[in-house]
Residue frames as a rotation matrix with the C-alpha (Angstrom) as fourth column:
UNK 1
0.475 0.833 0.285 16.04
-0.684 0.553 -0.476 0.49
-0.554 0.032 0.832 -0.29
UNK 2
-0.445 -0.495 0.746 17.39
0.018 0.828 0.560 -2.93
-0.895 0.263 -0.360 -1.24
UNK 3
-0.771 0.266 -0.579 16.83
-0.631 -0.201 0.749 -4.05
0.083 0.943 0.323 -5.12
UNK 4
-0.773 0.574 -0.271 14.30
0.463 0.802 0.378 -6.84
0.434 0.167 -0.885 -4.35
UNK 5
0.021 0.897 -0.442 11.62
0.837 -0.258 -0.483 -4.15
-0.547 -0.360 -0.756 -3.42
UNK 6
-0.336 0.268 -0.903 11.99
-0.260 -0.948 -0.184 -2.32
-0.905 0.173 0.388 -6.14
UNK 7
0.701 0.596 0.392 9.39
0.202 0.361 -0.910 -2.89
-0.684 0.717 0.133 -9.38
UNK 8
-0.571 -0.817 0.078 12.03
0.104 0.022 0.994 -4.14
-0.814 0.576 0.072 -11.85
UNK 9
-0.951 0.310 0.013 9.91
0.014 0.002 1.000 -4.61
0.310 0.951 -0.006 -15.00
UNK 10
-0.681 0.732 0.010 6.09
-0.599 -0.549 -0.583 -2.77
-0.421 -0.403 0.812 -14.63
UNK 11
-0.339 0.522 -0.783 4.45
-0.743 0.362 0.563 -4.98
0.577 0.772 0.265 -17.26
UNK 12
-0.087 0.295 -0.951 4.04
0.259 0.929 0.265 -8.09
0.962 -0.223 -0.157 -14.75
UNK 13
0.613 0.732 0.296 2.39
-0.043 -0.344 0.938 -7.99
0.789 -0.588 -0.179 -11.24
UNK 14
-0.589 -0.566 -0.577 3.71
0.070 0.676 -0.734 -6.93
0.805 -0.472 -0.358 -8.07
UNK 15
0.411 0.814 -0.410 2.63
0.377 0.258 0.890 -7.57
0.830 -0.520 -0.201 -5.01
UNK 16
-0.349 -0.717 0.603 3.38
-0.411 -0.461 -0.786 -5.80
0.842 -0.522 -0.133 -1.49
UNK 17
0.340 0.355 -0.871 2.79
0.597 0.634 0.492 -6.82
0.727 -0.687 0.003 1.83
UNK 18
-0.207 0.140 0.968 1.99
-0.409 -0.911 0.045 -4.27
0.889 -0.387 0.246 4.60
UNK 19
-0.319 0.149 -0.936 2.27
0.785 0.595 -0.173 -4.64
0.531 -0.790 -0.307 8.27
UNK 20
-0.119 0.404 0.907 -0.17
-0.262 -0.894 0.364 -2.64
0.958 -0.194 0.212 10.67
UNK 21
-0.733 -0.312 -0.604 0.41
0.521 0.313 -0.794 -2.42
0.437 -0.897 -0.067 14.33
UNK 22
-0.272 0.888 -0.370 -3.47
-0.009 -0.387 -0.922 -1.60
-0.962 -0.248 0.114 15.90
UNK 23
-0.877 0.219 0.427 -4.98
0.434 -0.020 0.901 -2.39
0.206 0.975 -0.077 12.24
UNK 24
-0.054 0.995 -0.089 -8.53
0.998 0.058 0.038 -1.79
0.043 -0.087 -0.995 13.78
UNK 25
0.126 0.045 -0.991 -8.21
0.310 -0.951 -0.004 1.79
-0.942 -0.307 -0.134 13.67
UNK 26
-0.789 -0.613 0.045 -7.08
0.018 0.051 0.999 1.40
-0.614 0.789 -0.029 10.11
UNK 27
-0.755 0.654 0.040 -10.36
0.563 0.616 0.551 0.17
0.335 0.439 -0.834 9.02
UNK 28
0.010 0.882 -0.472 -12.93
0.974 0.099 0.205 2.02
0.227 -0.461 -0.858 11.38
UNK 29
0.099 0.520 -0.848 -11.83
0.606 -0.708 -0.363 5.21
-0.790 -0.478 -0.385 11.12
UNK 30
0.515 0.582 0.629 -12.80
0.756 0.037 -0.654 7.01
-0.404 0.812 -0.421 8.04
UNK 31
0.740 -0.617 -0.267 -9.84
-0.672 -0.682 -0.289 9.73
-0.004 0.393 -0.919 7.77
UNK 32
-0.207 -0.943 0.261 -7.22
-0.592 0.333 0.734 6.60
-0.779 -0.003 -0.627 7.95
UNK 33
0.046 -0.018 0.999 -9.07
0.589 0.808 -0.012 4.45
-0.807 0.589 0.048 5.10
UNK 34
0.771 -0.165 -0.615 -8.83
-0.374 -0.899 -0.227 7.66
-0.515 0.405 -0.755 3.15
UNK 35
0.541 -0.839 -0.065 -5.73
-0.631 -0.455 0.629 7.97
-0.557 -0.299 -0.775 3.51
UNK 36
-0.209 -0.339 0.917 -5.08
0.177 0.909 0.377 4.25
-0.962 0.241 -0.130 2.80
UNK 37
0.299 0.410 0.862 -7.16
0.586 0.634 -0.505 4.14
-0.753 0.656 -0.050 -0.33
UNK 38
0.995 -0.069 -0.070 -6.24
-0.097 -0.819 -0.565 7.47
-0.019 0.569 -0.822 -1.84
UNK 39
0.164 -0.984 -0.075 -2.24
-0.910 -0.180 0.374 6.35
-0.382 0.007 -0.924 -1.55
UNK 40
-0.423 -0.121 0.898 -2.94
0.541 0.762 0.357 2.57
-0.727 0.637 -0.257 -3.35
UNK 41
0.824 0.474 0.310 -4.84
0.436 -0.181 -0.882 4.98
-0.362 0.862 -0.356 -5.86
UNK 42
0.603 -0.663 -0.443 -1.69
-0.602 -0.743 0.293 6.99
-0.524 0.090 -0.847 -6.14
UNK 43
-0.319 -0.838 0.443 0.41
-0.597 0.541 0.592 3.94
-0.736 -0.076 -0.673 -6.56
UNK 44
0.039 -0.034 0.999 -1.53
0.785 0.619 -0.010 2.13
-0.618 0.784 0.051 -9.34
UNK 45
0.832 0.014 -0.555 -1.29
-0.069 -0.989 -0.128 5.33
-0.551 0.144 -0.822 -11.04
């Protein structure tokens, strides 16, 4: 992993940006928004 995607200094926001290929499954089916939401909970952790 390159240094410009890793969170140099935690104190100031960062931001990611996430590409999904078929997003609508992402959204509509209730074991993948899980998934989703329980791994951004992980990450603000």
């Amino acid at each position: 992993m390159s240094e410009k995607y890793k969170v140099i200094d935690s104190m100031v926001p960062t931001f990611i940006t996430i590409t999904v290929i078929d997003w609508v499954d992402l959204f509509t089916r209730p074991v993948y928004c899980n998934i989703l939401d329980e791994s951004l909970n992980y990450c603000i952790k």
